[in-house]
C-alpha angles and dihedrals in degrees: 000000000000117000093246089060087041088052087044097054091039092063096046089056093056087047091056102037090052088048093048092045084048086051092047101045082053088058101038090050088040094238093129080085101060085036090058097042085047088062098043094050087054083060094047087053092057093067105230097101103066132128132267124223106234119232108266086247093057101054114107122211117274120230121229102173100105137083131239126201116218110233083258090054102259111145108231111183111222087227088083090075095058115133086010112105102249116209092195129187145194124201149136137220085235099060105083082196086059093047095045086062106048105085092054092048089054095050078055090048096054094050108043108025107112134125095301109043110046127182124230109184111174130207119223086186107131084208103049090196092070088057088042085054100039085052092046099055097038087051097226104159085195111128109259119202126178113205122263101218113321141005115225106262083244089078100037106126124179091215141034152283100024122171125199124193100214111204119218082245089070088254118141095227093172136045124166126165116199133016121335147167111245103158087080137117091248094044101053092046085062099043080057100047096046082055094046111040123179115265115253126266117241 
């Protein structure tokens, strides 16, 4: 091998021994994770990830026989947010596609969150304190809940984030599994029409 060609695949090694400590050091300090999410936040903004409203006929019954624990321990029944339209998620500080939507999700939040239209996000965490800590120091004010005991089999996902639109007819109108764009034009017409439904003809 000449020294040129030694030089040449020297190099290459160094190359690929400082990308794979980089890689390593991302995965030791856990910011794969923000650098994922970064990346997946650059494609939302792009549009072409957004939800779809389902038909009327296709929308299956929700379930409100279950409890949820504020992150400061306080037991909410699901049953409160009957006849309200529910934007629910669920989500955990260890899915980069969960965190990449969330600010997003919380400009959403901020607009549209009155009387009528309540959010529900949902914390798979197994230790509730690293979602308190993760929402302190993003500075989302949505209200976070984990599960007490089981969700109904109606909301079990194998992936997240999933997102469900709850109707004030106890309808699931939207369901979207993965990573969407919710803070958009489209989506917040839907969001109003699904709260205020046309009366019905008589």
């Amino acid at each position: 091998m000449t020294s040129k060609k030694k030089n040449s695949v020297k190099r290459q090694l160094i190359e690929w021994g400082i990308l794979l400590g980089v890689l390593g050091v991302l995965f030791v300090t856990g910011w794969h994770k923000n650098v994922a999410a970064g990346l997946q936040q650059l494609l939302l903004k792009t549009g072409v990830m957004q939800a779809s409203v389902q038909k009327e006929t296709d929308r299956v019954a929700a379930a409100y026989n279950f409890q949820l624990k504020t992150l400061e321990g306080k037991l909410v029944s699901f049953e409160e947010f009957k006849g309200k339209t529910v934007f629910m998620n669920l989500w955990a500080t260890w899915c980069p596609p969960c965190i990449a939507e969330m600010p997003d999700i919380h400009e959403l939040y901020k607009e549209v969150n009155s009387d009528k239209v309540k959010f529900v996000m949902i914390s798979l965490d197994e230790n509730p304190q690293k979602a308190a800590k993760f929402i302190q120091r993003k500075g989302y004010t949505f209200p976070v809940y984990i599960v007490s005991g089981n969700l109904p089999r109606v909301y079990a996902s194998r992936s997240i984030p999933t997102t469900f639109v709850i109707s004030p007819q106890g309808k699931i109108a939207i369901k979207r599994k993965g990573i969407a764009s919710y803070n958009t034009r489209k989506f917040k017409k839907s969001l109003y029409q699904i709260a205020n439904p046309p009366p019905p003809k008589n």
